[in-house]
C-alpha positions as CSV (number, residue, x, y, z in Angstrom):
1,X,-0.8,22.1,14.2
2,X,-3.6,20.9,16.1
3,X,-4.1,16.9,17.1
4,X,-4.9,14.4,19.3
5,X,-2.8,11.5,20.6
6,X,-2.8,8.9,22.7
7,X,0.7,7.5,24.2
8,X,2.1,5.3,26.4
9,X,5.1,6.6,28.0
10,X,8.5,5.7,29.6
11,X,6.9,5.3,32.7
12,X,4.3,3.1,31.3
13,X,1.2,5.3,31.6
14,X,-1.5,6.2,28.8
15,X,-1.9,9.6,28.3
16,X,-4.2,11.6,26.2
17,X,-2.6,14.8,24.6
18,X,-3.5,17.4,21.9
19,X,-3.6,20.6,20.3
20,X,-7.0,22.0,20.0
21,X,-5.9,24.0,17.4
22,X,-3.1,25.4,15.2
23,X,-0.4,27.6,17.3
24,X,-2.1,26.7,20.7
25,X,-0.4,25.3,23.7
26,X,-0.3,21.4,23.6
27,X,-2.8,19.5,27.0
28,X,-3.8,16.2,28.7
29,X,-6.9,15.4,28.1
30,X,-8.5,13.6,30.9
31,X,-6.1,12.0,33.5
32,X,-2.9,9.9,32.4
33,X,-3.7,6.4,33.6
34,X,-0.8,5.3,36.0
35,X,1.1,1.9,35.9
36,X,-0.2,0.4,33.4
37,X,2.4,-2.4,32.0
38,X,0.7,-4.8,30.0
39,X,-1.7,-2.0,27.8
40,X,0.1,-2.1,24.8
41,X,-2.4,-1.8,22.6
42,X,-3.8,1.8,21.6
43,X,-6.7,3.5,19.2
44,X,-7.9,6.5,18.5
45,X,-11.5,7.0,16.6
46,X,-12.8,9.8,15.0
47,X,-16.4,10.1,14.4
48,X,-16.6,14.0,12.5
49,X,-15.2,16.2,15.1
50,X,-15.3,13.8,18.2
51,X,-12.2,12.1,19.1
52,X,-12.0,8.5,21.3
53,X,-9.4,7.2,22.7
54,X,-9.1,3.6,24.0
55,X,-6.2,1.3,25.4
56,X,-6.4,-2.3,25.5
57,X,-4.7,-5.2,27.5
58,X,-4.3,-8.5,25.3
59,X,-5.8,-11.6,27.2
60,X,-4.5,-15.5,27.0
61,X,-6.8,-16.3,24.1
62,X,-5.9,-13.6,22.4
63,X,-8.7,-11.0,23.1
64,X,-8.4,-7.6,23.7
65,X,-10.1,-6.3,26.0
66,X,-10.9,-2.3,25.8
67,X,-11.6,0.6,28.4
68,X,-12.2,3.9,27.0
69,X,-9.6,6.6,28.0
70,X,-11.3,10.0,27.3
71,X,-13.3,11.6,24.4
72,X,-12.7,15.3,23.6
73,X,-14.2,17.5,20.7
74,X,-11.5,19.0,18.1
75,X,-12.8,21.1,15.7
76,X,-9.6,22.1,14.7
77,X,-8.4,19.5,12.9
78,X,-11.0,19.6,10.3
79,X,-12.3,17.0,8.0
80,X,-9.0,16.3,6.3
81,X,-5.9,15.0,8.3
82,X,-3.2,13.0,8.6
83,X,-3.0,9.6,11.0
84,X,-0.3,7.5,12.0
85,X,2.7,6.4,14.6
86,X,4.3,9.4,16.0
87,X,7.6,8.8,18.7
88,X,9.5,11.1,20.8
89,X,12.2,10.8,23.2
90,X,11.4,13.7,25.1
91,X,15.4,13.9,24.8
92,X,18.2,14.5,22.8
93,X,19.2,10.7,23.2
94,X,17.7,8.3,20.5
95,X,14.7,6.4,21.1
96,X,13.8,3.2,19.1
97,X,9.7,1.7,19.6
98,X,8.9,-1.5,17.8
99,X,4.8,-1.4,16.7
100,X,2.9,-4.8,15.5
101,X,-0.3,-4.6,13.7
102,X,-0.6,-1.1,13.1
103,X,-4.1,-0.6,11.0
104,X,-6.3,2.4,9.6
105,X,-10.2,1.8,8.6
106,X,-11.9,5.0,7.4
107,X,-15.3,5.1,7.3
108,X,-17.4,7.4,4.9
109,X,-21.6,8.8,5.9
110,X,-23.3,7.8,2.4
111,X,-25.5,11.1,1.3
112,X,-28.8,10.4,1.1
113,X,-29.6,9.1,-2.0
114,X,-32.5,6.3,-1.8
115,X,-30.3,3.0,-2.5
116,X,-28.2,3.5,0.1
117,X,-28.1,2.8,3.9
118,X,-27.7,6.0,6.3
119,X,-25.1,3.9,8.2
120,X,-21.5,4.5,7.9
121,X,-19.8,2.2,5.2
122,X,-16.0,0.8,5.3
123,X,-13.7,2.2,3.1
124,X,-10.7,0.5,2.0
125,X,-7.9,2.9,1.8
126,X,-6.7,4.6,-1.4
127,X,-4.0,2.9,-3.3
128,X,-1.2,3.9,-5.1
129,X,-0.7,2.2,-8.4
130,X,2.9,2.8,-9.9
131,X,2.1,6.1,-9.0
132,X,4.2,8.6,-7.0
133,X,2.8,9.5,-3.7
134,X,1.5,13.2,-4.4
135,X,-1.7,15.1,-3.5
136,X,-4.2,13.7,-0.6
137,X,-7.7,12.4,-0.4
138,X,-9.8,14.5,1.4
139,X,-13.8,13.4,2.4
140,X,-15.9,15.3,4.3
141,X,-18.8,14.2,6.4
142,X,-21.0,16.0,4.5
143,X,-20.2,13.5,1.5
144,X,-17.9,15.7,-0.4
145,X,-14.5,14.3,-2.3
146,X,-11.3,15.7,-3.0
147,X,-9.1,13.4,-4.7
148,X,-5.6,14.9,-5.9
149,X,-3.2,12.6,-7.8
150,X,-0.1,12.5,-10.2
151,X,0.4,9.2,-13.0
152,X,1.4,8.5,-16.0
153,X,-1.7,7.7,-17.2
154,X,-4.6,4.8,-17.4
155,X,-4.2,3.3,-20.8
156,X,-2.1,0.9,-23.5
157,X,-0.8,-2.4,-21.6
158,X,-0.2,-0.7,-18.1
159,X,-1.7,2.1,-15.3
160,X,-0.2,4.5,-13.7
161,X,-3.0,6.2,-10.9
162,X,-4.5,7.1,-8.0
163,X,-7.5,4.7,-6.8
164,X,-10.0,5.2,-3.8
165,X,-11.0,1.8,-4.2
166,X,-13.7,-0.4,-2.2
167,X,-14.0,-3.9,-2.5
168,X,-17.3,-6.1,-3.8
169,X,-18.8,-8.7,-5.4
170,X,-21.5,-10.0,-7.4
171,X,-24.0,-7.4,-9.2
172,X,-22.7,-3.2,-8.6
173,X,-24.0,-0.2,-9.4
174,X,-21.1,3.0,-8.7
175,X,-21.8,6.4,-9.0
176,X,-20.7,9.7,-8.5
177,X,-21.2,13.7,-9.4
178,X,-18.2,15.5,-10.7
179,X,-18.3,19.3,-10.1
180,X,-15.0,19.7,-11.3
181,X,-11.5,18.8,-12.5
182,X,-8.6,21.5,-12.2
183,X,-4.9,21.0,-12.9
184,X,-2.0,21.5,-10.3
185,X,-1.9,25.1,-8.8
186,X,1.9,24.7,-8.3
187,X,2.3,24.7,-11.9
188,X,-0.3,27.4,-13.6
189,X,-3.0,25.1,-13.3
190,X,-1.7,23.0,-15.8
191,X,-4.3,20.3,-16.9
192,X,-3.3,17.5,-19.5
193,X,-5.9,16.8,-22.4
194,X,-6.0,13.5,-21.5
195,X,-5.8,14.2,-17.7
196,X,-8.5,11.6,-16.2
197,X,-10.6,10.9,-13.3
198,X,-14.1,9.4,-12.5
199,X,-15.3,6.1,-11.7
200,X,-13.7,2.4,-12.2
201,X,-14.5,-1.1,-11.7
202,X,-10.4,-3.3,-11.5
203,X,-10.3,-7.1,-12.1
204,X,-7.3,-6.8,-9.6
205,X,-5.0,-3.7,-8.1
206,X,-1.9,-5.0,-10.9
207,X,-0.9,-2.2,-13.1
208,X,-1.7,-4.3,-16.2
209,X,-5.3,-5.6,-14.4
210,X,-8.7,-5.7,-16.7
211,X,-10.8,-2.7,-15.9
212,X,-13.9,-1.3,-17.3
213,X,-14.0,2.7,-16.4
214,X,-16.0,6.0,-17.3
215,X,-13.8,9.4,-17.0
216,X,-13.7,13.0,-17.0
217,X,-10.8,14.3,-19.2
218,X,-8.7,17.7,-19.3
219,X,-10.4,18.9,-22.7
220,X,-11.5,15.3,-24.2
221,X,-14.8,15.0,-23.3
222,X,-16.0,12.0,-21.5
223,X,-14.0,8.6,-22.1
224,X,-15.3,5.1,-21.3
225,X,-12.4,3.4,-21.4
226,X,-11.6,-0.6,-21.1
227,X,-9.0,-3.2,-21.0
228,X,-9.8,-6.4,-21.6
229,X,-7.4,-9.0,-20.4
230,X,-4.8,-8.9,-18.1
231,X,-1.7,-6.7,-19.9
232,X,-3.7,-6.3,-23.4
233,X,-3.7,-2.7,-24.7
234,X,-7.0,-0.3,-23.6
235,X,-9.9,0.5,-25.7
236,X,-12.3,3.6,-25.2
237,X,-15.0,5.3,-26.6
238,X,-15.7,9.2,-25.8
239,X,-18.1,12.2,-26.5
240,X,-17.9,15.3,-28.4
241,X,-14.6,17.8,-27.0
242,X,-16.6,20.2,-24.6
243,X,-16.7,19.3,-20.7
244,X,-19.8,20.4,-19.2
245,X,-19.6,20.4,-15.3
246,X,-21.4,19.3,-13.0
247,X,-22.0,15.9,-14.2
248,X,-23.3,12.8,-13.0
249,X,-21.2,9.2,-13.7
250,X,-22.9,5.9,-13.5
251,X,-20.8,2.2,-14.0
252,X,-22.9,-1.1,-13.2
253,X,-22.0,-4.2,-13.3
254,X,-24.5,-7.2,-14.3
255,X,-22.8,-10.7,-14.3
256,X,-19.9,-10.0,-16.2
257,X,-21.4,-7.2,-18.6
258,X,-20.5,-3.6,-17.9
259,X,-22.3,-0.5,-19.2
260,X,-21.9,3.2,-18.4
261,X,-24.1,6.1,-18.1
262,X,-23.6,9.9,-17.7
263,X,-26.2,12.6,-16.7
264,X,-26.0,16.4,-16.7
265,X,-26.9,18.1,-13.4
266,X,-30.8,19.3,-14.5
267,X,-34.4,18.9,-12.9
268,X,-35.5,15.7,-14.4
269,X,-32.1,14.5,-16.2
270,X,-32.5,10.7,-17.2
271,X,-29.2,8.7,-17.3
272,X,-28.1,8.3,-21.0
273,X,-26.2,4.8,-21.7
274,X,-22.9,5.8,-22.9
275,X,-19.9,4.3,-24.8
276,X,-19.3,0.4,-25.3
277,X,-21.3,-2.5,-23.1
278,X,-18.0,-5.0,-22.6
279,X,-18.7,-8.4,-21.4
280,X,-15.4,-9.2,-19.4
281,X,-14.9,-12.4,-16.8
282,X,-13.4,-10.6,-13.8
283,X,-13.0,-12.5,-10.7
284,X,-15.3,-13.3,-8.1
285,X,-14.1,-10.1,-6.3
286,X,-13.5,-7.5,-7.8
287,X,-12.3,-3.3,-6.6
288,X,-14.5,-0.3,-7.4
289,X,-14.4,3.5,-6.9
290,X,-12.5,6.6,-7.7
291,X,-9.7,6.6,-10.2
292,X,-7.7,9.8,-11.0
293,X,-4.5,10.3,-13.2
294,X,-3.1,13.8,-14.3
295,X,-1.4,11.9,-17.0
296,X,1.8,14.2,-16.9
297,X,4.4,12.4,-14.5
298,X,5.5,14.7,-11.3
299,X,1.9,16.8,-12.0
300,X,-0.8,16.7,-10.0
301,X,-5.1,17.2,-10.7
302,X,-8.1,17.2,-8.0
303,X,-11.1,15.2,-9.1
304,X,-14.2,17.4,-6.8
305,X,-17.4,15.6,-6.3
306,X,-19.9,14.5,-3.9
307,X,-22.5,11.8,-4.1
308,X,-20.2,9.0,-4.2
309,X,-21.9,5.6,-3.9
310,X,-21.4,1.7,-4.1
311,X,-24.5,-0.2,-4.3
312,X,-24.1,-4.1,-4.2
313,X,-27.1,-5.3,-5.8
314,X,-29.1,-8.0,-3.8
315,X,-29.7,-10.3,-6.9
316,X,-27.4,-13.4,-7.4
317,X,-24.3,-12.9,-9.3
318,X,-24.6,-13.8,-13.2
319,X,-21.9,-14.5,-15.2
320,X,-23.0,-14.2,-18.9
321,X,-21.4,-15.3,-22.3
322,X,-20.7,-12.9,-25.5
């Protein structure tokens, strides 16, 4: 497949190599930089299809000092890919490599919707919560999601989900538009009734956490659905059966008083307040974003959408009383 890498190797150069694209005879980009002992540190960043690599020689105090390497242009590896530590011995013999602080930001372009700024916005990654490690979140530059996940479900005492989750505090406004929901291919396109995805707002990234959440189901309509102390069971309120698509989601937070909205995709839809406004004392930092469950174990559904957007509002943080 096609990629880019950056290595040291046994002779202690940095070298730059890649695949431009799938099938295609890996290259060195650039020229390997020779004798270079005491670079041990290494990155890579992606900025849509531009690729830069860097290596880095840790001072005294601690500083790393970095000298670009080469940048290269890889269309071929498309928006959605997969990062990490690769090792080779070049050999049959075995080859063991110790790494220290290995670390992945990813970085989303907001769209360009009024409340938010053109820059690019840190993303913490997705997390896992006791959920098995299916499906893949894919984002492209052009502000489009795909976020596939198995679970158990989000409800009773205890979650079971997949969360693309960013981390805030004080006053927040989330929203999204969902242009569809479809079940696992591998298995007919089966999609559970109570199969949900859409936006949340998490107390803490525990499986029995507080939450406050607005949802897309299989065939249940919309759910807003709530728990409101640490371990107690869930709560929810939903719509009429049918499932229009697209459809705008909406979750703010205002001190510690949550509300939800919903909007259908026509010229001059207003937002429409939906479900129950909960009044629930998260902490002083809380996670928000994208939460998807198939709710049927080993089974997977993609939650499609585009417009995703965290707006932390510049007013101070209120915490209110029921």
């Amino acid at each position: 497949s096609a990629h880019l890498s950056i290595f040291r190797t046994g002779a202690k150069w940095i070298c730059t190599q890649g695949r431009r694209n799938k099938g295609e005879y890996s290259r060195t980009f650039g020229n390997c930089v020779e004798n270079q002992p005491d670079a041990n540190w290494l990155k890579i960043e992606k900025r849509l299809d531009e690729y830069t690599t860097f290596y880095g020689i840790e001072g005294a105090d601690g500083e790393i000092t970095w000298t670009k390497h080469t940048s290269e242009e890889l269309v071929g590896i498309g928006d959605s890919s997969y990062v990490g530590l690769a090792v080779s011995s070049a050999s049959y013999w075995q080859l063991e490599t110790v790494f220290e602080d290995f670390e992945i930001s990813q970085y989303y372009f907001p769209s360009a919707a009024p409340s938010i700024s053109l820059a690019p916005t840190m993303l913490a990654p997705f997390t896992d919560i006791n959920n098995l490690d299916l499906g893949r979140v894919a984002q492209s530059s052009a502000g489009s999601w795909d976020v596939t996940s198995s679970g158990s479900d989000i409800w009773g005492s205890s979650d079971s989900f997949r969360f693309v989750n960013y981390t805030v505090s004080g006053d927040v406004t989330i929203e999204m538009k969902v242009n569809a929901f479809e079940g696992d291919p591998d298995h007919n396109g089966y999609l559970y009734s109570w199969a949900k995805a859409g936006l949340m707002m998490r107390d803490t990234m525990g499986n029995n956490a507080m939450h406050y959440s607005l949802f897309v189901t299989g065939t249940q309509g919309l759910a807003n659905q709530w728990r409101e102390c640490t371990g107690c069971n869930s709560g929810h309120s939903r719509t009429h059966p049918d499932n229009p698509r697209p459809v705008w989601l909406q979750v703010k937070k205002v001190g510690n008083v949550f509300t939800s909205y919903f909007k259908y995709d026509e010229e001059g839809a207003g937002w429409t307040q939906f479900g129950a406004t909960k009044t629930m004392d998260f902490g002083s930092e809380i996670s928000v974003g994208i939460a998807v469950t198939s709710n049927s174990w080993g089974k997977v559904v993609t939650l499609s959408g585009t417009d995703f957007s965290v707006e932390e509002n510049d007013v101070p943080a209120r915490k209110l009383r029921a």
